[in-house]
GURO-548444 format. One record per residue: residue in three letters; x, y, z of N, C-alpha, C, O in turn. Coordinates in steps of 0.001 Angstrom, whole numbers, plus 524288, in hexadecimal, padded with zeros to 5 digits. Layout:
REM GURO-548444
ALAXYZXYZXYZXYZ...
//
This chain:
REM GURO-548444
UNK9E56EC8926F2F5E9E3E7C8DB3F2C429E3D3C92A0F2FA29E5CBC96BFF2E21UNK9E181C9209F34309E1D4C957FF39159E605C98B3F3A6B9E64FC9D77F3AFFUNK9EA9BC93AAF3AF59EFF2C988DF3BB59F1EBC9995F37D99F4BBC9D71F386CUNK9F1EEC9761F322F9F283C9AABF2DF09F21BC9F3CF2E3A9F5C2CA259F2DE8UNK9ECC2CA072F2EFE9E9D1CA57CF2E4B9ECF6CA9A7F34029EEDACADF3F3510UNK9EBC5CA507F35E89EFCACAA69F3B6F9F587CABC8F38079F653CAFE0F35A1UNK9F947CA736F387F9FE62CA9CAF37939FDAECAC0AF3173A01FECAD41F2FB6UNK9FA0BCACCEF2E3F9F97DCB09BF28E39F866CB6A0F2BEB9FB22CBA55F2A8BUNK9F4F7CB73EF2F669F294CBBABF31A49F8D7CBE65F33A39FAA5CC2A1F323EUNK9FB0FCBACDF36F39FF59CBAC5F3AFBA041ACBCC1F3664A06DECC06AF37D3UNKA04BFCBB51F32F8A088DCBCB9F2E0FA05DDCC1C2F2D6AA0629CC48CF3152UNKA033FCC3B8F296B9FFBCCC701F29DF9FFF2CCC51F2BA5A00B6CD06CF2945UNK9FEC8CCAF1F3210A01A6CD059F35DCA06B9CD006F3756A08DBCD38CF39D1UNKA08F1CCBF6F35FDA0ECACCD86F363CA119FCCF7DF317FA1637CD0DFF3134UNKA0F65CCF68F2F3AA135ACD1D9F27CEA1017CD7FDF29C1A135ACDB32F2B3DUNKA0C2BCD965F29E6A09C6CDEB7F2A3CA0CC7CE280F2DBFA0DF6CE702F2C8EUNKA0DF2CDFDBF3299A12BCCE23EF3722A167CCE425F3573A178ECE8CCF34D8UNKA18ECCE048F3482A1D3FCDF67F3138A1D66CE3C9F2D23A2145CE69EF2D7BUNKA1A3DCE4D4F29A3A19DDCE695F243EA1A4ACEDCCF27B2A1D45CF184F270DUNKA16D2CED15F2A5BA1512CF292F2D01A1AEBCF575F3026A1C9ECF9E4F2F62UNKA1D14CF15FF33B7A2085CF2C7F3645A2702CF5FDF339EA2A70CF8FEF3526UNKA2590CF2E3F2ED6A29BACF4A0F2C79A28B7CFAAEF2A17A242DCFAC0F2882UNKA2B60D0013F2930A2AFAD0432F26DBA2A3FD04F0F227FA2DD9D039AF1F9AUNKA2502D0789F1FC2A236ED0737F1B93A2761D0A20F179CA2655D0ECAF1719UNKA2AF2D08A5F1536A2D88D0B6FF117EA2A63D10E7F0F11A2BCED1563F1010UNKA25CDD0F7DF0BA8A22EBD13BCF098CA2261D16C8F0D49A242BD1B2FF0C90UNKA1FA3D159DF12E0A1E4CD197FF169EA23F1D1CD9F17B4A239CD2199F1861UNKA2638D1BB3F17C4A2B54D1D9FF1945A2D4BD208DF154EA2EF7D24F8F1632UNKA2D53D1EDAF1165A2E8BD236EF0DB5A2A76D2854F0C5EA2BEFD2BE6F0981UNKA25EAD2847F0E56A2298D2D58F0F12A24DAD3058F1322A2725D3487F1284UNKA23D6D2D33F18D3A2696D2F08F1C9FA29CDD3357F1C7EA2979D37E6F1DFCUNKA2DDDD2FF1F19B5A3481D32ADF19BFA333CD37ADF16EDA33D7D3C2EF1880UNKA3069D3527F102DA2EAED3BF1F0ECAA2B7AD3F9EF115CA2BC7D4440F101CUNKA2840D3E0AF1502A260CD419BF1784A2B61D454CF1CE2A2BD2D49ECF1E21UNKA2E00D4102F1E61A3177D4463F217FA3598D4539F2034A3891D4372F238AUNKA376DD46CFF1D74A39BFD47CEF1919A39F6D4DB4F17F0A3D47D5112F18D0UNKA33ECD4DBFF1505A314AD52A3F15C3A3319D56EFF1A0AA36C6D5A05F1A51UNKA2F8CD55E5F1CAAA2E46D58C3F2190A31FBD598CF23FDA310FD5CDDF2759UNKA394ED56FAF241DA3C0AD5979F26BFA4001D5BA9F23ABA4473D5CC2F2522UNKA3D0CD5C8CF1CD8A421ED6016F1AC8A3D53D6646F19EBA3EFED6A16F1782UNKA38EDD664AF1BB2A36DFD6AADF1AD0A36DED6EF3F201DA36D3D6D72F24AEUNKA36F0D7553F1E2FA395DD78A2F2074A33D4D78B1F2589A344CD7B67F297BUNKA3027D762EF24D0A2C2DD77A2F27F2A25BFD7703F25A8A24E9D78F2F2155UNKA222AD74EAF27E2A1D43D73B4F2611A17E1D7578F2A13A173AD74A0F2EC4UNKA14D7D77E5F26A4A1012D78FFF298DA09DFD75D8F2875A087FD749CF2404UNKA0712D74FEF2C84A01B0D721AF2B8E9FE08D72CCF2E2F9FD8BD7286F32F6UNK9FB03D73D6F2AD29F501D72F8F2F559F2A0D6C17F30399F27CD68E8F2C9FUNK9F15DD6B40F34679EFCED6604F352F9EB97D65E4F37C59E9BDD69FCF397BUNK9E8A3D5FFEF38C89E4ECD5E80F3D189E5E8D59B7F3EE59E752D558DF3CF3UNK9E4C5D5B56F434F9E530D5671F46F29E07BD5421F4A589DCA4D56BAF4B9DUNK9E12FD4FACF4B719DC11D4D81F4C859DD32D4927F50B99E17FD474DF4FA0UNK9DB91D473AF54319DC44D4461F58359D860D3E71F575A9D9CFD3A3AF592BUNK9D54CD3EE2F55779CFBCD3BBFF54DD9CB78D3D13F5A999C798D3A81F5BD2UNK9CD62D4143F5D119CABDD421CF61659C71BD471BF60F49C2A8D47AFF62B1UNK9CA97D4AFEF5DD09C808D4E52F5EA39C6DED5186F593F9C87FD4FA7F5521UNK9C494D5572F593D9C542D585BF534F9CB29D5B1DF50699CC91D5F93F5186UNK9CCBAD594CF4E6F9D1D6D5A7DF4A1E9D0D9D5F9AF4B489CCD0D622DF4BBFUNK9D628D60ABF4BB79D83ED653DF4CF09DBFCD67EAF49FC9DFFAD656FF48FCUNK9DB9ED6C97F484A9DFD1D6DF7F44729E4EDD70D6F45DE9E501D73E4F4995UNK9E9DAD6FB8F42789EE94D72EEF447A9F248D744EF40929F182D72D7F3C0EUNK9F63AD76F1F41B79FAF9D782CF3DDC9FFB4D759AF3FE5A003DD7400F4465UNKA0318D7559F3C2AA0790D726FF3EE2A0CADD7301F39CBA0D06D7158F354BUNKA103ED7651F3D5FA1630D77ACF3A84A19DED73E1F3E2DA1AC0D73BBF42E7UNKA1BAED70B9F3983A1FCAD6F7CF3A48A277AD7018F36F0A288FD706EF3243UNKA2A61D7009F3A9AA30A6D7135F3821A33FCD6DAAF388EA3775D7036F3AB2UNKA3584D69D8F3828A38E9D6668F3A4CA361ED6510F3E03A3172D643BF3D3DUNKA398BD643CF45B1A3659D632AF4A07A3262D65B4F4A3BA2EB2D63C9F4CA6UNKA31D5D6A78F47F7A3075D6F00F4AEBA2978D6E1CF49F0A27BCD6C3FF45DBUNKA25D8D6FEEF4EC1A20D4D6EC7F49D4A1CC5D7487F502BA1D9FD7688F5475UNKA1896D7438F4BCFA15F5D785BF4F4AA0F93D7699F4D87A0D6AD7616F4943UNKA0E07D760EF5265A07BED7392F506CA045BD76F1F5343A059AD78EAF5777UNK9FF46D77C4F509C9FB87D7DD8F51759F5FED795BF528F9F43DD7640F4F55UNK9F461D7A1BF573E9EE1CD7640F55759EB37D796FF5A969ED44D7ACBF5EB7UNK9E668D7A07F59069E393D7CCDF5D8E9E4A3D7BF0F61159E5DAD779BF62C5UNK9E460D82B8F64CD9E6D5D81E9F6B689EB37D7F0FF6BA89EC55D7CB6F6FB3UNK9EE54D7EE4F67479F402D7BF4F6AB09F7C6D7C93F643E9F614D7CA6F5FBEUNK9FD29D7CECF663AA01C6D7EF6F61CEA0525D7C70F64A2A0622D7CDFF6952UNKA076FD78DEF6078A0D69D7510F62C9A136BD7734F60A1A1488D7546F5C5EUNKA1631D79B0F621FA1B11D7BBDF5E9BA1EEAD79AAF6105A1F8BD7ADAF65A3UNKA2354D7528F5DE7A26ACD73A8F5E7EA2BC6D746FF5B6AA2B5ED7378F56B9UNKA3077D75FAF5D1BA3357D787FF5A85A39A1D7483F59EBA3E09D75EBF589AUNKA3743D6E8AF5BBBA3B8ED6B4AF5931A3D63D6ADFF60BBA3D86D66D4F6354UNKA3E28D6E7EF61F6A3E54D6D4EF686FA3C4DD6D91F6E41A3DC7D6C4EF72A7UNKA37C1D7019F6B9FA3397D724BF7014A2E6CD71C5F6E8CA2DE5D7189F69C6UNKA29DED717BF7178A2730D7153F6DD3A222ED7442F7357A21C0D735FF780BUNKA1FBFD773FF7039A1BF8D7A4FF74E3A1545D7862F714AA1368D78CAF6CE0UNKA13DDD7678F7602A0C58D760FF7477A0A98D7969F770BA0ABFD78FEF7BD5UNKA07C9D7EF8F73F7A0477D8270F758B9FD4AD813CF76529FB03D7E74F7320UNK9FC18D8246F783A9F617D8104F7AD29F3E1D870AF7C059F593D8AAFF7EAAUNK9EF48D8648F78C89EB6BD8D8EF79A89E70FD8997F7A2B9E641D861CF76F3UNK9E3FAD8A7FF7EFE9DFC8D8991F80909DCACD8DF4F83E79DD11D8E63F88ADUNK9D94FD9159F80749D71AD95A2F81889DAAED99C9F84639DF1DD9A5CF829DUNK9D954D9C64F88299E017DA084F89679E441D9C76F8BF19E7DBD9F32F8D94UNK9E54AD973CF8CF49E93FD9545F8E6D9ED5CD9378F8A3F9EC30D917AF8608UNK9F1ECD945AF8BD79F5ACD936AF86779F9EAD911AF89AC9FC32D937BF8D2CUNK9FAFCD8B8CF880D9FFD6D89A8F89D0A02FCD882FF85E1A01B6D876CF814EUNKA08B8D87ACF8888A0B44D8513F8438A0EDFD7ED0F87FCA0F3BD7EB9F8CC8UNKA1070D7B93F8564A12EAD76FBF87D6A18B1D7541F845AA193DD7393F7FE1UNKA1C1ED7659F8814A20A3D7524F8387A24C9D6F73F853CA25E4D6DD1F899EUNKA2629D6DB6F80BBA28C5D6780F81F5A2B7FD69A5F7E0EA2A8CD6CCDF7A8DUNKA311ED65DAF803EA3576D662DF7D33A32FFD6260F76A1A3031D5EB0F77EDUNKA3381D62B8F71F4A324CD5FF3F6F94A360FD591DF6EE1A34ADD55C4F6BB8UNKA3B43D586EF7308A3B4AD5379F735CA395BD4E3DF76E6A3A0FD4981F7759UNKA35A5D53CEF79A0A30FDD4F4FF7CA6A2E14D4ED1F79ACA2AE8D4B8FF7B3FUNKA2C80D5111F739AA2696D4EC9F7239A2912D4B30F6EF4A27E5D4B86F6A4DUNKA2CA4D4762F7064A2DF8D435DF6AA2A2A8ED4011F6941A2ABFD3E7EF64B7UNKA2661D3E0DF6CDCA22C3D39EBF6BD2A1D8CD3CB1F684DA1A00D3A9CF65CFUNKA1E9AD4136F6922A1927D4416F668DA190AD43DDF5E8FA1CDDD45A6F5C40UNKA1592D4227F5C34A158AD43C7F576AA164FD4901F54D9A1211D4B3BF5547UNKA1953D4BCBF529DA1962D51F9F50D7A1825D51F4F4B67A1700D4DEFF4905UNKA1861D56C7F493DA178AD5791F45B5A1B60D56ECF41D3A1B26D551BF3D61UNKA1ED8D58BBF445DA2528D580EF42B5A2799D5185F4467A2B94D4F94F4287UNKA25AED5026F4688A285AD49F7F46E7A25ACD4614F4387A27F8D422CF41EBUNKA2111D4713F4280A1D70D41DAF3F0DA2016D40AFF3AA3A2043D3C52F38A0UNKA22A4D4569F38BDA262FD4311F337AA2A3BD3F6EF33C5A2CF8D3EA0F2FE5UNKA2B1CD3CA1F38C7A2F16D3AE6F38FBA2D2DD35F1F3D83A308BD3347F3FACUNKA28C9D3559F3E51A2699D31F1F4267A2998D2CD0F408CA2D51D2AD8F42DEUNKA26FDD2AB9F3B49A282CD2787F3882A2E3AD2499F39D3A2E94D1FFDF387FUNKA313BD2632F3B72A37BBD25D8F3B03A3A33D2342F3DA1A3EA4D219CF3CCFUNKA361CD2245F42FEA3774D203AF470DA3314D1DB1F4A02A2F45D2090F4AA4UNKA32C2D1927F4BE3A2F09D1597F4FFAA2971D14CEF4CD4A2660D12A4F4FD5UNKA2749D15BBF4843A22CFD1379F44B2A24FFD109EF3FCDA2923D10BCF3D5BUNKA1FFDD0DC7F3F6DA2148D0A4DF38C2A1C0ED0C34F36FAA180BD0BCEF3998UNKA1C7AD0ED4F3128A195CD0F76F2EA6A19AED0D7CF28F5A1CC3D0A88F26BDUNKA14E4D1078F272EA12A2D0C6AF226BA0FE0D10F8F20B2A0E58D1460F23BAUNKA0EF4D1119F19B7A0C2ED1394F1647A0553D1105F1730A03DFD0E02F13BBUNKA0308D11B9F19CA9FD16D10BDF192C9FA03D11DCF14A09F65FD0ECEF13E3UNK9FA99D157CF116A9F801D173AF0D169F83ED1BAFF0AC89FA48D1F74F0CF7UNK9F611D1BFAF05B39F6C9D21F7F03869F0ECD2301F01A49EDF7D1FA3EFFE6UNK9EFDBD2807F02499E9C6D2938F00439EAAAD2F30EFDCA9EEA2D31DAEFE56UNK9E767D3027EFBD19E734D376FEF8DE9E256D388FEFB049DE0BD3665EFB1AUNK9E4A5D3D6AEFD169DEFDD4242F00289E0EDD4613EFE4F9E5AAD46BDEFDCDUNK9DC87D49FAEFCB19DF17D4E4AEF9A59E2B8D4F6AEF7379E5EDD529DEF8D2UNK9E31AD4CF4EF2949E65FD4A73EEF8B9EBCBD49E3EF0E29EFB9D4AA0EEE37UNK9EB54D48AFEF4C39F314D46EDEF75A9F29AD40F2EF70F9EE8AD3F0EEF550UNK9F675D3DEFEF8A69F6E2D3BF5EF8BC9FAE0D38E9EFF519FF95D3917F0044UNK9F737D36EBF01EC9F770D35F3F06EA9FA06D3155F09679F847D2CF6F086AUNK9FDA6D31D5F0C3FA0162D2B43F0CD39FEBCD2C1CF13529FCDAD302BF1515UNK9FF28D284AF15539FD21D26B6F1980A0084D219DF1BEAA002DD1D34F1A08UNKA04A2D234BF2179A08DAD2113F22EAA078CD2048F2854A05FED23F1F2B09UNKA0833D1ABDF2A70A0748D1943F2EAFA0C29D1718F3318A0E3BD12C3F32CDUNKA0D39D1AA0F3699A1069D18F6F399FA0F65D156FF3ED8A0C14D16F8F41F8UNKA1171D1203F3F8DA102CD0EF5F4418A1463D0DE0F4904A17E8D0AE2F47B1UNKA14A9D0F75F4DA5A1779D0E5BF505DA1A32D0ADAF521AA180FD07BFF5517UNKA201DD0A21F50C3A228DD05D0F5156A20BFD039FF5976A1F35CFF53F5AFAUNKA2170D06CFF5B93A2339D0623F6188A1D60D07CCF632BA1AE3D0B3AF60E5UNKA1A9ED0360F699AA15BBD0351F6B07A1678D0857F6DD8A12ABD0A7AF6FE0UNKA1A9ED0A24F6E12A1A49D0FA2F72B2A19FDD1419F70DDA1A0AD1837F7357UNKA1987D1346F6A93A19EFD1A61F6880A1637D1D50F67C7A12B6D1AF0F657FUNKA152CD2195F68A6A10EFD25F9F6A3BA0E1CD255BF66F5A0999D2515F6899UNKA0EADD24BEF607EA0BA2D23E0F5C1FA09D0D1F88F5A38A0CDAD1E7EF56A3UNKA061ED1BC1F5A76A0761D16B4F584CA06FAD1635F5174A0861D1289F4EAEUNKA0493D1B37F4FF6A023ED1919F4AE7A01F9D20D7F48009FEF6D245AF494DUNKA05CBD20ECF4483A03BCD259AF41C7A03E9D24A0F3B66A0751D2224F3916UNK9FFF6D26DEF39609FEE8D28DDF33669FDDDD2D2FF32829FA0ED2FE0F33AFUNKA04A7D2EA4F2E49A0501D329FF2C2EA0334D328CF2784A0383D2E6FF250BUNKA014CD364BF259C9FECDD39BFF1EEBA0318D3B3BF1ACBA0646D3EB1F1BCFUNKA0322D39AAF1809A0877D3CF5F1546A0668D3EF0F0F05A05A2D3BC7F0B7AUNKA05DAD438EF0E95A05B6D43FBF07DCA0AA1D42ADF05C3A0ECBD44C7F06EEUNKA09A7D3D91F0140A0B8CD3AB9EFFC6A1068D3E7EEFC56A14F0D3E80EFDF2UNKA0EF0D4154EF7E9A1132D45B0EF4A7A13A6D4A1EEF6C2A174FD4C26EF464UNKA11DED4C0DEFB6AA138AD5218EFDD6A17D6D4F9FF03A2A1AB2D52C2F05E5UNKA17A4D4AA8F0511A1AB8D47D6F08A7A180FD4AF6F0E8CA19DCD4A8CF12FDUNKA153FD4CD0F0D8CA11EAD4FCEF123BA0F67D4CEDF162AA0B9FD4A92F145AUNKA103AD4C0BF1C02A0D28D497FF209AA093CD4D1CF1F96A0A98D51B3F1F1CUNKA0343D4BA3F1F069FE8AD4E58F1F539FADFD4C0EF24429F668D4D90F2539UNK9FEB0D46DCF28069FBF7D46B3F2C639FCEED43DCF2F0EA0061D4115F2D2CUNK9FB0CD41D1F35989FC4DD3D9BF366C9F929D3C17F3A409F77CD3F79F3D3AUNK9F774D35C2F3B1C9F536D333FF3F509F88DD30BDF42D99FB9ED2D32F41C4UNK9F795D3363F487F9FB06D3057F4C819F72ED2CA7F4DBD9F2E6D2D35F4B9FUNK9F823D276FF52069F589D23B3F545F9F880D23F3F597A9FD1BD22B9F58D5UNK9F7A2D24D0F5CF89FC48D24BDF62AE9FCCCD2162F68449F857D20DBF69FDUNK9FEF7D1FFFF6A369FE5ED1AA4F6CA29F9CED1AECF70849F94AD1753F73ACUNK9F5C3D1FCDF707D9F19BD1F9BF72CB9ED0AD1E88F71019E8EDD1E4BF737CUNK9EE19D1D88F6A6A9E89CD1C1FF67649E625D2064F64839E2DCD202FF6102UNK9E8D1D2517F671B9E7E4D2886F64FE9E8E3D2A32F5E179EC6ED2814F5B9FUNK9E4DFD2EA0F5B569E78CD2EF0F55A09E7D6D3513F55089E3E2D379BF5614UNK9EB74D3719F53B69EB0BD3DD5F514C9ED7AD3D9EF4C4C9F16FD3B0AF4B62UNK9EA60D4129F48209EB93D410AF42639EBFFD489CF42629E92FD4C49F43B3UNK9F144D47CDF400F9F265D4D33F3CEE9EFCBD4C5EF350A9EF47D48AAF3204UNK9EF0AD5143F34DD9EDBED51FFF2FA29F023D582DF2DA19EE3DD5C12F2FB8UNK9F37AD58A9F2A5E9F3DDD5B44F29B99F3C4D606CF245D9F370D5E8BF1FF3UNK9F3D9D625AF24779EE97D6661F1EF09F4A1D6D54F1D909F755D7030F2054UNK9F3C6D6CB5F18E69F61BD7282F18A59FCE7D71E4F1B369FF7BD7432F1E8DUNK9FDA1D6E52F1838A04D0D6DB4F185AA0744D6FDBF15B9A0731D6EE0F1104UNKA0A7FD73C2F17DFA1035D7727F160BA149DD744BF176BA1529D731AF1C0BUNKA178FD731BF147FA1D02D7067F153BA2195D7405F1473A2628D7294F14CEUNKA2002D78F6F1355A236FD7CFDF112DA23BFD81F4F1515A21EDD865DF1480UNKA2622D802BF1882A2586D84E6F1E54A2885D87EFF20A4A2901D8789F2568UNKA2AAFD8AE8F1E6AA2F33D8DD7F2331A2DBAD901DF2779A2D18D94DFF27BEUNKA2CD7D8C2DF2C3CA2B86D8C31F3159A3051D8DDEF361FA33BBD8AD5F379FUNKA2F9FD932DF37EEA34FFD9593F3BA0A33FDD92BCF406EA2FC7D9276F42BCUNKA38E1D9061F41DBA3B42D8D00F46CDA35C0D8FA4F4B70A3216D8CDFF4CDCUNKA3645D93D4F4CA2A32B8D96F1F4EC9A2D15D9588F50BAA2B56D951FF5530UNKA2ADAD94F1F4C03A2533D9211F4A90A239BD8ED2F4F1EA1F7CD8ED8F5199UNKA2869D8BA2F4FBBA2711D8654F5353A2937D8788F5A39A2A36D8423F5D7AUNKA2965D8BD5F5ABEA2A88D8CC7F6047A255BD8F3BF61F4A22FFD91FAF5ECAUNKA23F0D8E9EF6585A1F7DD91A2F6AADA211AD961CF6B66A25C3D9618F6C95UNKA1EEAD9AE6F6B2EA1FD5D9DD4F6D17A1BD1DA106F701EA1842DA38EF6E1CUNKA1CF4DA08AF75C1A1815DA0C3F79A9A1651DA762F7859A11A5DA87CF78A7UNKA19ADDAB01F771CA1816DB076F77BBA12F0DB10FF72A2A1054DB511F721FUNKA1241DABDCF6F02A0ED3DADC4F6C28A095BDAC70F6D19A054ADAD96F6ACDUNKA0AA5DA910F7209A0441DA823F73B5A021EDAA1EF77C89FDC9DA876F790CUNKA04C2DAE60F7B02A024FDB0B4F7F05A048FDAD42F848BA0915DABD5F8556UNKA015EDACB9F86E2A0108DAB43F8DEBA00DADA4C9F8D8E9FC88DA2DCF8E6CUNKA04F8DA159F8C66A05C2D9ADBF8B5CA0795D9A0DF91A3A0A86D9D4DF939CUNKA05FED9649F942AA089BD9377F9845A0C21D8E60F950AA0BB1D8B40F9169UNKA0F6FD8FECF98C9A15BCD8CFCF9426A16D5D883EF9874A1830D8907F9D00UNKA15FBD8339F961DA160FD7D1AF9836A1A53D7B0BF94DDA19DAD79D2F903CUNKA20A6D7AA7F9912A232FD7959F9639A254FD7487F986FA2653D74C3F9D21UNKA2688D6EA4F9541A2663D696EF97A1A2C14D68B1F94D4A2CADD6422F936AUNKA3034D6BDCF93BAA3498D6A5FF92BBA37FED6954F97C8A3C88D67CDF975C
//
């Protein structure tokens, strides 16, 4: 009766693997409409928060164009323009800026890449749908195919009707968790190439750290 019960358990977690490993059709067809979206529109603006579980949520804005994306969060502004990408830092009169080519940050999550995380090296799955303020909320879980990838575990938000990412939870191979939320979405943006470049003459006296 004993190993019954084992090889039932043993069946069990092997159909669930199995079941999991494979790509959730439904999830995938949100997915796709969500990126889909986002790379036939002229440009999108948002206010968001972000939160670490460490410290107090912090608030920011964030335009994105295609690659292109530009993120605003206290004492610090990220503008990447598809090939460069400069992190500005104001800490009382010190102002730096740090610039990397943007095909060194490939391992990094963007704003502009999450729509497309999905596509490559995770298997995901539809976890659930719920309504908050009368939307209607899909909740998509990606899991890392490979033990070496920077992310092990993200869940994205999607309004179900508007095909809108409204957020996402990373998990990262340090245990770590950061959740975007995001509030006050424009999908309708004519955002100039411009926008997303640095331009040091508008901030005064920057010491310029460049790692290209």
């Amino acid at each position: 009766m004993f190993q019954k019960l084992v090889r039932f358990v043993l069946l069990l977690v092997l159909i669930s693997n199995t079941a999991f490993s494979q790509k959730d059709p439904k999830a995938k067809a949100i997915l796709d409409g969500v990126s889909q979206k986002y790379q036939s529109l002229k440009g999108m603006k948002a206010s968001f928060e972000f939160s670490d579980g460490r410290m107090q949520p912090r608030k920011g804005e964030v335009a994105i164009k295609g690659e292109k994306y530009r993120i605003k969060l206290p004492e610090q502004e990220i503008f990447n323009n598809g090939k460069t990408v400069w992190t500005f830092i104001e800490s009382g009169n010190y102002k730096e800026v740090t610039i990397n080519n943007a095909s060194d940050m490939g391992d990094e999550l963007t704003p502009s890449s999450v729509y497309n995380i999905y596509k490559k090296g995770y298997n995901y799955r539809l976890i659930g749908e719920r309504t908050e303020n009368k939307k209607i909320l899909q909740d998509i879980e990606l899991l890392a195919e490979s033990a070496s990838a920077p992310f092990k575990r993200v869940i994205l938000t999607v309004d179900k009707e508007q095909k809108d990412l409204l957020g996402w939870e990373i998990y990262d191979d340090q245990g770590d968790m950061f959740k975007y939320t995001f509030t006050n979405i424009n999908t309708n943006v004519d955002i100039p190439n411009d926008y997303f470049n640095f331009d040091p003459q508008q901030y005064g006296k920057v010491e310029i750290i460049d790692l290209r």
